[in-house]
Short mmCIF file of the C-alpha atoms (twelve columns), coordinates in Angstrom:
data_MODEL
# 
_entry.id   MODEL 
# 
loop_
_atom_site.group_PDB 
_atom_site.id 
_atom_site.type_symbol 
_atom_site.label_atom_id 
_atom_site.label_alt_id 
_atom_site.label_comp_id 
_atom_site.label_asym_id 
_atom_site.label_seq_id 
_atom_site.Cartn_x 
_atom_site.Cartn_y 
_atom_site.Cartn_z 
_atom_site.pdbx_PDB_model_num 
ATOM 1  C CA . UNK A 1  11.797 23.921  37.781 1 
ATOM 2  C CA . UNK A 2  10.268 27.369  37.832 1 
ATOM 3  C CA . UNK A 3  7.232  27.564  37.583 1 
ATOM 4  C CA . UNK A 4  4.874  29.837  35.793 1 
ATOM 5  C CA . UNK A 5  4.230  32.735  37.875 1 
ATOM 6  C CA . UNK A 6  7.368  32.842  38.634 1 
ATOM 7  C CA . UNK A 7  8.768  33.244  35.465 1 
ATOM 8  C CA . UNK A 8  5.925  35.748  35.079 1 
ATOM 9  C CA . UNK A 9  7.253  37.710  37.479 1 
ATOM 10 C CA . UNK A 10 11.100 37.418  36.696 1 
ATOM 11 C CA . UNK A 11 9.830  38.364  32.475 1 
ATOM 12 C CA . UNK A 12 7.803  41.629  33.433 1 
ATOM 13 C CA . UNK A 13 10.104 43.461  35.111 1 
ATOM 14 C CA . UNK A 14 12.171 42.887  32.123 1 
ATOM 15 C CA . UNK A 15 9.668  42.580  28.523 1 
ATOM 16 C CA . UNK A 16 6.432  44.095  30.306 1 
ATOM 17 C CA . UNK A 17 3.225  42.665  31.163 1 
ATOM 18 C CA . UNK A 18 2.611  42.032  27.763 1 
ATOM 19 C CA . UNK A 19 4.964  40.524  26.416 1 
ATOM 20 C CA . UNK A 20 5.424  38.432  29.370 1 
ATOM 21 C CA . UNK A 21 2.117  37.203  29.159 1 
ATOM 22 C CA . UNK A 22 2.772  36.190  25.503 1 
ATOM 23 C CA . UNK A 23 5.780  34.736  25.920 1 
ATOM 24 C CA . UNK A 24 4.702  32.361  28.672 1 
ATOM 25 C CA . UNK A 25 1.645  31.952  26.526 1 
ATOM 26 C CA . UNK A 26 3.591  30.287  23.878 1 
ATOM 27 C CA . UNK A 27 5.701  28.139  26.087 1 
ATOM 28 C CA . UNK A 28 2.813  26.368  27.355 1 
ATOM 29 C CA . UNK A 29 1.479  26.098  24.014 1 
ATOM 30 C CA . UNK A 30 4.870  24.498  23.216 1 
ATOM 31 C CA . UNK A 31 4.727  22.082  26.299 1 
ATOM 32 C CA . UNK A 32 1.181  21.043  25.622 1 
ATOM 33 C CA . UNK A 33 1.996  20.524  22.166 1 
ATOM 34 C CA . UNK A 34 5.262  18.810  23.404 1 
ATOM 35 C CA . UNK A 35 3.169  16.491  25.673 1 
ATOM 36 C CA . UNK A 36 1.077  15.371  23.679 1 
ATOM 37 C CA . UNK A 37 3.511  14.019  20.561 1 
ATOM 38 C CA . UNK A 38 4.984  12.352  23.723 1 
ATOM 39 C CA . UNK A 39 1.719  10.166  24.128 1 
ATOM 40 C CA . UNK A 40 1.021  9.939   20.699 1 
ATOM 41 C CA . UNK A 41 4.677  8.441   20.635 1 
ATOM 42 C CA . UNK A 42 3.757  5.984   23.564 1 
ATOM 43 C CA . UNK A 43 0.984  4.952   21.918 1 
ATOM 44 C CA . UNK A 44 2.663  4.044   19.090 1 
ATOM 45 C CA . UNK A 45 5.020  1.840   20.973 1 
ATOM 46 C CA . UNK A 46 1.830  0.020   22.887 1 
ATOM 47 C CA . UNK A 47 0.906  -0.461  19.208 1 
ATOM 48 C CA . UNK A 48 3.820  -1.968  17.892 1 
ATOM 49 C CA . UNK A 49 3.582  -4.499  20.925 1 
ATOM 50 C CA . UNK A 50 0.450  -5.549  20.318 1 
ATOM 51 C CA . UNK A 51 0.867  -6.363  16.888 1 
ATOM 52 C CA . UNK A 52 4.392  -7.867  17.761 1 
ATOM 53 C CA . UNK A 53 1.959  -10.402 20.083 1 
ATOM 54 C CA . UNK A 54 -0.187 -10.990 17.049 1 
ATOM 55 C CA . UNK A 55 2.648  -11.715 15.058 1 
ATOM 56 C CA . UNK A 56 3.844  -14.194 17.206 1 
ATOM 57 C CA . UNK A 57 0.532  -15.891 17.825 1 
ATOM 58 C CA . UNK A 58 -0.434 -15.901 13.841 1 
ATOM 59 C CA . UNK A 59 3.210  -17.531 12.866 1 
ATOM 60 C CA . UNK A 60 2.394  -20.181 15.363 1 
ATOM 61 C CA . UNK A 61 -1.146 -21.162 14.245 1 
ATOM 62 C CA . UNK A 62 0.370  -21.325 10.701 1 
ATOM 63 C CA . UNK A 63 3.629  -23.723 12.054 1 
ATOM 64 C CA . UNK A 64 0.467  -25.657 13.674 1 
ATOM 65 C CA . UNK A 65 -1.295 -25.820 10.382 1 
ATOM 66 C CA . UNK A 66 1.980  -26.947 8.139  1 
ATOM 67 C CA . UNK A 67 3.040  -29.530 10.329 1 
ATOM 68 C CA . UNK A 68 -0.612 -31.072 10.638 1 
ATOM 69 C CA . UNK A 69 -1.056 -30.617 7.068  1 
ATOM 70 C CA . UNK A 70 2.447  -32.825 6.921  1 
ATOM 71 C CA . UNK A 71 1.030  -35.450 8.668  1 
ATOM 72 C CA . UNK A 72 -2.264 -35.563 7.054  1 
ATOM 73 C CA . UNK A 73 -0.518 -35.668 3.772  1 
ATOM 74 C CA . UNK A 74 2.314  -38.660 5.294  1 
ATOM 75 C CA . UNK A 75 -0.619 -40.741 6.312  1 
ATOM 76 C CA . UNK A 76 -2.640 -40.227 2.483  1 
ATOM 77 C CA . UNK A 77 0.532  -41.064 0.876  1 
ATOM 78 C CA . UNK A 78 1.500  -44.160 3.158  1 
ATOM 79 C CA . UNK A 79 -2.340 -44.916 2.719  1 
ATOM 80 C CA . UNK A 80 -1.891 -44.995 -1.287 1 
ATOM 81 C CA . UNK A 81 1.167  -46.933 -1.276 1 
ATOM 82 C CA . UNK A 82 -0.555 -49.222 1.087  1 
ATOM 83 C CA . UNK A 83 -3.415 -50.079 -1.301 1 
ATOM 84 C CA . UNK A 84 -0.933 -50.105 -4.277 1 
ATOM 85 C CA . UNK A 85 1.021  -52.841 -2.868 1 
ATOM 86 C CA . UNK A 86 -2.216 -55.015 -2.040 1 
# 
């Protein structure tokens, strides 16, 4: 990759000082601006991990919940046949 002042140096002989010095100004502006959608877009990602986690830990509290709330509601009914019969 070539780096800045050397690309400095290739532009002026070329555009001028100038221009060169605008040009490369706007590049880096571009990269920088480049960069950082590039951790904005990372973030993002961690972001959709983490709530892919909580996802996965709040659909199995709520299986938990259903299948102790099916047993709780078994033993009531067995418990109200029971003193039916009797």
């Amino acid at each position: 990759m070539v780096k800045t002042l050397e690309l400095y140096d290739m532009l002026k002989g070329k555009l001028g000082e100038a221009e060169s010095k605008a040009l490369l100004s706007i590049i880096e502006e571009t990269s920088d601006a480049v960069k950082h959608l590039e951790q904005k877009e990372l973030a993002t990602k961690n972001d959709i991990k983490d709530l892919e986690v909580k996802l996965a830990e709040t659909k199995a509290d709520l299986i938990r919940w259903v299948v102790g709330a099916g047993f709780l509601q078994t033993a009531l009914i067995c418990a109200l046949l029971l003193r039916l019969i009797k």
